[in-house]
matplotlib code that plots the C-alpha trace (Angstrom):
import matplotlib.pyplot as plt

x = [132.3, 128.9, 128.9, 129.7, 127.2, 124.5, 125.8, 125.5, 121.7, 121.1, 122.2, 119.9, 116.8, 117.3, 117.9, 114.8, 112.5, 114.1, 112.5, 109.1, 107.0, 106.0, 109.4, 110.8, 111.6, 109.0, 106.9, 108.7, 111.8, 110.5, 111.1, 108.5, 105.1, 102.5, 99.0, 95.7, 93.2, 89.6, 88.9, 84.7, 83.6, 82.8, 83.8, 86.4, 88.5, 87.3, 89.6, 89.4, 89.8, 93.0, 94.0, 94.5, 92.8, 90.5, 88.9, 88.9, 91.3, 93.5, 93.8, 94.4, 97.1, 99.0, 98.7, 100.1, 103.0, 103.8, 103.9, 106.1, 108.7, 110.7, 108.7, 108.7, 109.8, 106.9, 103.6, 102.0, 98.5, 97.2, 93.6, 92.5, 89.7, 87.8, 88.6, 91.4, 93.1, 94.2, 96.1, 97.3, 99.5, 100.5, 101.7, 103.7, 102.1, 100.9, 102.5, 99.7, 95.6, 93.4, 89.7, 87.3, 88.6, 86.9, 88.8, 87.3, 88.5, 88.7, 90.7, 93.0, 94.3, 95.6, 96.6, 97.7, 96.1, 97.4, 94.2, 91.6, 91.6, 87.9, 85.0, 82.0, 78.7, 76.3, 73.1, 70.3, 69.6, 66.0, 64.8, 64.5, 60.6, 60.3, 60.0, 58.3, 62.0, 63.5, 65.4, 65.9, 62.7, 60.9, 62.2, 59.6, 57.9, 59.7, 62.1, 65.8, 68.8, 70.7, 74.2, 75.7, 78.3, 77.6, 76.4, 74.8, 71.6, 71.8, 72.2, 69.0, 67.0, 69.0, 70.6, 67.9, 64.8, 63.5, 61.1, 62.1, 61.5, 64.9, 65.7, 69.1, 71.7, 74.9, 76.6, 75.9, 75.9, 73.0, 71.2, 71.4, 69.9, 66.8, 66.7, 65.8, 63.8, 61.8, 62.5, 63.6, 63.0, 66.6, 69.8, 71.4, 75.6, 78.4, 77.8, 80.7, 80.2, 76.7, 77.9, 80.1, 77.0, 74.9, 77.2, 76.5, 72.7, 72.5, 69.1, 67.1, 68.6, 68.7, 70.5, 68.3, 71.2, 70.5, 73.4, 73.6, 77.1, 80.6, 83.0, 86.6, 88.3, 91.8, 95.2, 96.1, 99.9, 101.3, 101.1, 105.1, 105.8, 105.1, 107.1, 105.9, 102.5, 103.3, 105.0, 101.3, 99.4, 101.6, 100.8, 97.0, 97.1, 98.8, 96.3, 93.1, 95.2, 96.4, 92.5, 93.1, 91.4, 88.1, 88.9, 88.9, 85.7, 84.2, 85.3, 84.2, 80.9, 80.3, 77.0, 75.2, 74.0, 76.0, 77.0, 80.9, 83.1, 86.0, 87.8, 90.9, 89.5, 90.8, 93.9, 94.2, 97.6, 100.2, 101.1]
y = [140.5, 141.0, 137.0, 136.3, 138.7, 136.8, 133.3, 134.2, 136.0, 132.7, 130.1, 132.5, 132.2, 128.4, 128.6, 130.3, 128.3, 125.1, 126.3, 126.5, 123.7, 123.0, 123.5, 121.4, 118.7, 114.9, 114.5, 111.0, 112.4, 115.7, 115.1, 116.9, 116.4, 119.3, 118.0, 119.9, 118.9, 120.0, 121.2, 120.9, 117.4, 114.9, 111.8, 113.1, 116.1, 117.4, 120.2, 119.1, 121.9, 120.7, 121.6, 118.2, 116.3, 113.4, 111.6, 108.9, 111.5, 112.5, 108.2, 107.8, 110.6, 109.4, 105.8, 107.0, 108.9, 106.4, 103.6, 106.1, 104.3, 107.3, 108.1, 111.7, 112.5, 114.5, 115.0, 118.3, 118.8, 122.9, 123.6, 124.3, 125.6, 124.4, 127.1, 127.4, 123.5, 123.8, 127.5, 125.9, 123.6, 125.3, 128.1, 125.4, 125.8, 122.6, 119.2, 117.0, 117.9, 114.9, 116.5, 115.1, 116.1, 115.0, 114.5, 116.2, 117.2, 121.1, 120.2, 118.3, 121.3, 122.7, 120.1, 116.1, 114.0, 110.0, 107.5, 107.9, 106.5, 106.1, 106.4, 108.3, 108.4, 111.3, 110.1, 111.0, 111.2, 111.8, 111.4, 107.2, 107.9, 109.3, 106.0, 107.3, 108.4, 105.3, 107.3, 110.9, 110.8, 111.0, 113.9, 116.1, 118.4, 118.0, 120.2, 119.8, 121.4, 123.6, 124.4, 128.0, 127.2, 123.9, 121.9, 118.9, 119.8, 121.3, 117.9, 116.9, 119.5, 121.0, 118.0, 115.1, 118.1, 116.7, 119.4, 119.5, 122.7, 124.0, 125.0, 127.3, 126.5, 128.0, 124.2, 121.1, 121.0, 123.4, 121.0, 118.7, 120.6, 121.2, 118.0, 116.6, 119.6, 118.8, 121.8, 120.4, 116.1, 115.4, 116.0, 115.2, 115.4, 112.8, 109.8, 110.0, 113.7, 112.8, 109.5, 111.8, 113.7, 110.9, 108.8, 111.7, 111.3, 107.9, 106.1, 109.2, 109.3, 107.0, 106.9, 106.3, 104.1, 105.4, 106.9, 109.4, 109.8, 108.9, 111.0, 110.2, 111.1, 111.6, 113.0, 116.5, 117.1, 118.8, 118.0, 117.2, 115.1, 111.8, 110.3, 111.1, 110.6, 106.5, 106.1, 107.5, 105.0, 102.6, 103.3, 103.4, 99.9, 98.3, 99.8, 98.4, 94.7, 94.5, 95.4, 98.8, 101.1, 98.5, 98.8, 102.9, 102.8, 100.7, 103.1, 106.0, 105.4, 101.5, 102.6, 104.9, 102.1, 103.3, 100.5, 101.2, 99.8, 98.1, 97.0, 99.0, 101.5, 102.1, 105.0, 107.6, 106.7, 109.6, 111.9]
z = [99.7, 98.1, 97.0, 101.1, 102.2, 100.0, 101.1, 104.5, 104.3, 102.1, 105.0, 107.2, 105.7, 105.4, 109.2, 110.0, 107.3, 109.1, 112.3, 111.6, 112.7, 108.6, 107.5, 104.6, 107.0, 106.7, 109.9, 109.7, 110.6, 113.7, 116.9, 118.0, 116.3, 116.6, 115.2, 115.0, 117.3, 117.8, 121.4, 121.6, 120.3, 122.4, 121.8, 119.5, 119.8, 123.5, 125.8, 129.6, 132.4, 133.1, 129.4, 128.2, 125.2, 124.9, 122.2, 119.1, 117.1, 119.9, 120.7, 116.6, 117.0, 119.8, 118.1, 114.8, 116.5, 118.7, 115.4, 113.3, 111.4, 113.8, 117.1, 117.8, 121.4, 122.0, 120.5, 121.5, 120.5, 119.2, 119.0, 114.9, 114.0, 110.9, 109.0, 109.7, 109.4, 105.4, 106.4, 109.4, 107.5, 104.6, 106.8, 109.2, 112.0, 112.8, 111.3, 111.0, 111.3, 113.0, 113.7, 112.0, 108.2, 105.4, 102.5, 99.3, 96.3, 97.2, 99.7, 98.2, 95.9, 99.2, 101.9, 101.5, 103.2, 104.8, 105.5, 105.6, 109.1, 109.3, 106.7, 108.8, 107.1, 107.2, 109.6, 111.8, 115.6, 116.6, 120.2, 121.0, 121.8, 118.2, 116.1, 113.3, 111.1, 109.9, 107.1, 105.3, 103.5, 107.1, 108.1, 105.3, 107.9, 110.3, 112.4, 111.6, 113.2, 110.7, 112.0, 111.1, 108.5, 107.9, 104.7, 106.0, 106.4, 103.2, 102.1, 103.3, 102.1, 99.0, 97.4, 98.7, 98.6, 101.9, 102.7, 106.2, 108.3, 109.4, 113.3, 113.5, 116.0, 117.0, 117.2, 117.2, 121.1, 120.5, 118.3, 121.1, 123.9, 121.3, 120.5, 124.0, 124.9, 122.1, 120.0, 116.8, 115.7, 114.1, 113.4, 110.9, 110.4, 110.7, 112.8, 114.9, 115.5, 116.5, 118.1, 120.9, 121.8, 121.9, 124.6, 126.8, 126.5, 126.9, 126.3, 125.8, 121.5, 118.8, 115.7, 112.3, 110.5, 107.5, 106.2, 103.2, 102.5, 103.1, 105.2, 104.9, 107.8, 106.8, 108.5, 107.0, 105.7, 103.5, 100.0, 99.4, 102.2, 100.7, 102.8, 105.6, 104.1, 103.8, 107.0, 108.8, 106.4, 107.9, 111.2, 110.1, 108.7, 112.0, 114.2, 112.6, 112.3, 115.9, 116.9, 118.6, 115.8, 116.7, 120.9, 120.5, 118.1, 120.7, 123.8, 122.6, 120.5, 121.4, 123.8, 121.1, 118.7, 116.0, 113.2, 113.4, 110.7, 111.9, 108.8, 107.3, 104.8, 101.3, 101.6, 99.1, 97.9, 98.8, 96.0]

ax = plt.figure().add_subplot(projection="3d")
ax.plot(x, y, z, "-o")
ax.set_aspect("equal")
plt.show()
């Protein structure tokens, strides 16, 4: 009786491990594919009142899960914070993060990751009046937007020792507003992040093109599923060679005078 009783608690816990949205189960073989969105860039990851989502990574996600080797029957999308995307999938509650996440090294001890499916670059936007920053080096004296909790300005200042005066902000949305009311001269992040803030401002910003770094941009997953891993590579690949990966670049960040790349970048290799 006691070996029946612990057969049958044993087939229970697999039952309720099975149900979690991680699970041991391959996002190549769910029905239903949760991914981790973000819910305030524009451009990117962006909530409407209606509660639906619009962006480059939402487009990328419904792409890859609609070019799965298996296409899920439904893709539902869950708001992740950033400090919260690595926990997120460990702990199974999403399947897949797409939000702007760079792939680095400290990551990679805690998450997989399939792409990247773009390489951003750090860069500046200063207002399109200001033409006296044509690269990092400019920016010594002058205001720059320092977000809480992020690194890239520290990457202007710390690592490049620009001796730019930092401005605090709240977000980068923040950064903006000062920006064109002429409360801080640049800032300085990713290009696509900055790219979905400039579209809204049309003429009145400019981007510096002078790049600093690269920013993979990869899917998160967790670190077993391999295969599912390949399959979303696969996906990646087809979308830059049948032209849609340079059709959504184009849509959402064609009018800010970003240089987009448009060729299929160099994956990580799963595993």
């Amino acid at each position: 009786m006691r070996v029946g009783r612990i057969g049958a608690a044993l087939a229970l816990l697999l039952t309720v491990a099975a149900c979690g949205t991680g699970g041991g189960t391959s996002v190549a073989d769910k029905d239903t594919l949760v991914i981790g969105v973000s819910k305030d860039q524009p451009g990117l990851g962006l909530r409407q009142a209606d509660g639906t989502f619009q962006g480059f990574d939402i487009d990328v996600a419904r792409y890859i899960a609609a070019h799965m080797e298996k296409k899920p029957k439904k893709v539902d999308f869950r708001v992740v914070q950033y400090s919260q995307r690595e926990s997120s999938i460990q702990e199974g509650k999403v399947d897949l993060v797409i939000s702007s996440y760079s792939i680095t090294p400290e990551r990679k001890t805690k998450v997989g990751f399939a792409g990247p499916y773009y390489v951003a670059h750090q860069d500046t936007l200063v207002r399109a009046s200001d033409t006296g920053i044509k690269n990092v080096r400019d920016l010594a004296g002058r205001r720059l937007c320092a977000v809480t909790g992020s690194v890239s300005w520290q990457r202007v200042t710390v690592e490049r020792g620009v001796p730019a005066r930092v401005v605090k902000a709240a977000t980068y949305g923040d950064c903006m507003t000062k920006l064109t009311d002429d409360s801080l001269d640049a800032i300085s992040t990713d290009d696509l992040i900055l790219a979905g803030f400039a579209a809204q401002k049309g003429q009145s910003v400019r981007f510096v093109n002078a790049p600093i770094s690269d920013e993979r941009y990869g899917v998160g997953i967790r670190q077993d599923d391999i295969t599912g891993c390949e399959d979303i590579n696969k996906a990646i690949t087809e979308m830059y060679l049948d032209g849609t990966a340079t059709e959504l670049l184009r849509r959402w960040f064609g009018t800010t005078g970003l240089h987009l790349t448009t060729t299929v970048p160099q994956f990580e290799g799963c595993g």
